[in-house]
C-alpha positions as a LaTeX table, in Angstrom:
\begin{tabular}{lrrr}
\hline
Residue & $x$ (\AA) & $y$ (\AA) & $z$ (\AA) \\
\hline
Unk1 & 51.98 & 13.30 & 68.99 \\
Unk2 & 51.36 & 16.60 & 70.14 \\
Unk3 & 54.09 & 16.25 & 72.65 \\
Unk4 & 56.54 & 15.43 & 70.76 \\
Unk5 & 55.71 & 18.55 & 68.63 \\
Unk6 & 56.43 & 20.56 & 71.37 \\
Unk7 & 59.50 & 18.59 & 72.18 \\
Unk8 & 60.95 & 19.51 & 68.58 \\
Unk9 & 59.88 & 22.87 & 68.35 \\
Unk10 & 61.53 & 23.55 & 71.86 \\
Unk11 & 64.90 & 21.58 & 70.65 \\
Unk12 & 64.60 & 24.09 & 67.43 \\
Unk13 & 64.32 & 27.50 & 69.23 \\
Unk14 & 67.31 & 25.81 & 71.39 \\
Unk15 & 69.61 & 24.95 & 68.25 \\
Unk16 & 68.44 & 28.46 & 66.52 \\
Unk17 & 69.34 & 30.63 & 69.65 \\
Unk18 & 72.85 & 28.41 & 70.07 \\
Unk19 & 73.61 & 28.67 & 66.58 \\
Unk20 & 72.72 & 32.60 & 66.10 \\
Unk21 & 75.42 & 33.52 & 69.29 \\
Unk22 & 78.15 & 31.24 & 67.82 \\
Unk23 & 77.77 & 32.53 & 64.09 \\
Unk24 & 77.42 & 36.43 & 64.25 \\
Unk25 & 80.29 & 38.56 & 63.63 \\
Unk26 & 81.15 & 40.35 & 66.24 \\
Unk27 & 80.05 & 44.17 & 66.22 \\
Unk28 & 81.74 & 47.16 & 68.25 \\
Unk29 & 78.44 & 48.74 & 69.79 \\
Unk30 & 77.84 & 50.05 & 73.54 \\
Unk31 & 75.58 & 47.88 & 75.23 \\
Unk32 & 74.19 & 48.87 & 78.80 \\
Unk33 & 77.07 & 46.79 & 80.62 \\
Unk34 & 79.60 & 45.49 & 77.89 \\
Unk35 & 81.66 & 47.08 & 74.53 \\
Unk36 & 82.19 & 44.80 & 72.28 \\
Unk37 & 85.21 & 45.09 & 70.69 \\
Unk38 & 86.24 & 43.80 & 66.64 \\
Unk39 & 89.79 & 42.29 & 67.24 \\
Unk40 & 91.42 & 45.00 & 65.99 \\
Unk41 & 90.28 & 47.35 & 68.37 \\
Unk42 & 91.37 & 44.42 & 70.91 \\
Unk43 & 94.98 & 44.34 & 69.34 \\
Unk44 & 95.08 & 47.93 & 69.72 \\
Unk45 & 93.97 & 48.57 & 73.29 \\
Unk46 & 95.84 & 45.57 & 74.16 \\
Unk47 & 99.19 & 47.34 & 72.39 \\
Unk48 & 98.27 & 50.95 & 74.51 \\
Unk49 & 97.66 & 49.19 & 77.63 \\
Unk50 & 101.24 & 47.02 & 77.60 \\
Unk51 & 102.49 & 50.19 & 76.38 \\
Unk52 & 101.52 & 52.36 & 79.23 \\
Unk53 & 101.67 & 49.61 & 82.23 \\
Unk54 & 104.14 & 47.12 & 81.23 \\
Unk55 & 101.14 & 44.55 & 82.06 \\
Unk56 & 100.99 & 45.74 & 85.72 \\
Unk57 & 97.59 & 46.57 & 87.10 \\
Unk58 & 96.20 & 48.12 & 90.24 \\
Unk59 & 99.19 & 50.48 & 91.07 \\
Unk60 & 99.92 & 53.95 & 90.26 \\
Unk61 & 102.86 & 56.08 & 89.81 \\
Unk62 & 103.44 & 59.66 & 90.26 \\
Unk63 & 103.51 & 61.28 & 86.95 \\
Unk64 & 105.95 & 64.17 & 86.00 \\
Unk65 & 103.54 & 66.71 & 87.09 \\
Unk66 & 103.32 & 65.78 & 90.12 \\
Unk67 & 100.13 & 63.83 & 89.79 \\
Unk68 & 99.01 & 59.83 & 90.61 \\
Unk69 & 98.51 & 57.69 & 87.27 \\
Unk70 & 96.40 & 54.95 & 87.52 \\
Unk71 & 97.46 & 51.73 & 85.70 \\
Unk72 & 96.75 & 49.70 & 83.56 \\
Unk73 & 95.53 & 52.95 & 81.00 \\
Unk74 & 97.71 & 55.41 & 83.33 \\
Unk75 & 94.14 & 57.28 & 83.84 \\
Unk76 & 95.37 & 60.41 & 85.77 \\
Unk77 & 91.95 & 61.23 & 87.99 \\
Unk78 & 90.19 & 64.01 & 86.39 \\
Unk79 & 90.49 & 62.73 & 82.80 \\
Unk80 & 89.14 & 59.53 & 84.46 \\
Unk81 & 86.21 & 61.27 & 86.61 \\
Unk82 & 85.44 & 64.06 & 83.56 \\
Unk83 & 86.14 & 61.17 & 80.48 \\
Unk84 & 84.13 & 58.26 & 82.22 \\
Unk85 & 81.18 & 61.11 & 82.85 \\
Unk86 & 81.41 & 62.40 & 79.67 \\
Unk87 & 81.06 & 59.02 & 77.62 \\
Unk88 & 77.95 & 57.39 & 80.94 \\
Unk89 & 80.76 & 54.90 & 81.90 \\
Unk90 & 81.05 & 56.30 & 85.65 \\
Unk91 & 78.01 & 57.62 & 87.63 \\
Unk92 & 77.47 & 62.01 & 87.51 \\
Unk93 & 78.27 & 61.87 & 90.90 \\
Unk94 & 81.64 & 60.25 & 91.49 \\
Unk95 & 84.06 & 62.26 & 93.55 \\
Unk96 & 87.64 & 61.70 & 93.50 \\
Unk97 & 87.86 & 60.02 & 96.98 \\
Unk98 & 85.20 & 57.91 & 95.95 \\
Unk99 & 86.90 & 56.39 & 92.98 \\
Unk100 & 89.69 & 55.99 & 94.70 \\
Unk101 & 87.81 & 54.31 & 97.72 \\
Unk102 & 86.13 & 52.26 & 95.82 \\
Unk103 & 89.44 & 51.50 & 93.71 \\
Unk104 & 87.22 & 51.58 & 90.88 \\
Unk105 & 89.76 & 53.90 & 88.95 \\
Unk106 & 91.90 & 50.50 & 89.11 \\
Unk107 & 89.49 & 48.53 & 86.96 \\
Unk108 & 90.54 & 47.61 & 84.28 \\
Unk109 & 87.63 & 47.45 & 82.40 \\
Unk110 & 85.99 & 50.27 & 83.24 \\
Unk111 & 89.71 & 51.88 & 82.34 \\
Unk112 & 89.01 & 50.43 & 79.05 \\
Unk113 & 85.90 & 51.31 & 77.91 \\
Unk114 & 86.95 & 54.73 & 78.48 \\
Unk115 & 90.11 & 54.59 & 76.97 \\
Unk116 & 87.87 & 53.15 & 74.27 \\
Unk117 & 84.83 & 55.89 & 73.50 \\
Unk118 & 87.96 & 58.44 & 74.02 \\
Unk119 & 89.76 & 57.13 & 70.89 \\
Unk120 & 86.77 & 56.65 & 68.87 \\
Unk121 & 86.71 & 60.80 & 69.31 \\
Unk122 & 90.06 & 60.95 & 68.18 \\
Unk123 & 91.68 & 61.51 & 71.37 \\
Unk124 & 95.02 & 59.87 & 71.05 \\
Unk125 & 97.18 & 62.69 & 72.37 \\
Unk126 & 95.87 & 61.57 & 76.14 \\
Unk127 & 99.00 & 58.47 & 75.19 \\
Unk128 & 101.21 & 60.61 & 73.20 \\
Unk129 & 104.19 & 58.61 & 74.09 \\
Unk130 & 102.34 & 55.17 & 73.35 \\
Unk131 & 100.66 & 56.38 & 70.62 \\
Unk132 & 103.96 & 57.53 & 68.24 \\
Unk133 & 106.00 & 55.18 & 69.35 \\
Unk134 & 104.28 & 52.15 & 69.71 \\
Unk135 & 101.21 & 52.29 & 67.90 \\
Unk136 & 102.94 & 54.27 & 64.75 \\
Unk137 & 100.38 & 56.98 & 64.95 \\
Unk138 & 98.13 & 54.75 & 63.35 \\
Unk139 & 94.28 & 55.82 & 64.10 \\
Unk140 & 91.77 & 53.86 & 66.06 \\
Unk141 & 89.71 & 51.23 & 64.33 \\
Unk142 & 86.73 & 52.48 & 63.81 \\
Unk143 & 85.42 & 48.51 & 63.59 \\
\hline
\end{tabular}
């Protein structure tokens, strides 16, 4: 008897902690390795990021002053290095030639989650062309 106690309190805590993941909403909030996004914040990103790339990723093109941009975001490097420090997404330390290196200025996630924290400030003007054309000057979501 008392093992099958055990047996349904076990297949409880199983159902609750399935059933909790599958029915919360989803929340935008930093978490140590993830942003979770609401799926208008999605739509949006995913709107700048066609917008700026075309889709293409891992490449880079030399900007009209003179200067590499890194798709998919079209991060230039030191709003990359000084954005990604700014908002804990990339390490203090992080040179240039590191990032580079490393090709973690080509990731597209990390890309993201900067191009993310840097709109929640309000800093659309770093995709002026994206942002009046194709995103009608419409604000971030804030959730």
């Amino acid at each position: 008897m008392k093992k099958n106690i055990c047996i349904y309190a076990l297949v409880l805590i199983i159902l609750t902690l399935l059933l909790s993941r599958f029915c919360v909403s989803r929340v935008t909030y930093q978490a140590q390795d993830e942003t979770y996004l609401t799926p208008a914040q999605e739509a949006y990103l995913g709107t700048l990021r066609f917008c700026e790339s075309r889709g293409y990723e891992n490449d880079r093109i030399i900007d009209s002053n003179k200067k590499f941009s890194y798709k998919p975001y079209m991060f230039q490097m030191d709003t990359f290095l000084e954005q990604g420090k700014l908002y804990g997404v990339l390490d203090k330390n992080l040179t240039d030639k590191q990032a580079e290196k490393s090709r973690i200025i080509y990731d597209r996630k990390i890309q993201e989650k900067i191009a993310y924290f840097m709109l929640l400030d309000g800093k659309q003007s770093n995709w002026l062309n994206c942002y009046r054309t194709k995103l009608n000057r419409e604000p971030f979501p804030k959730n």
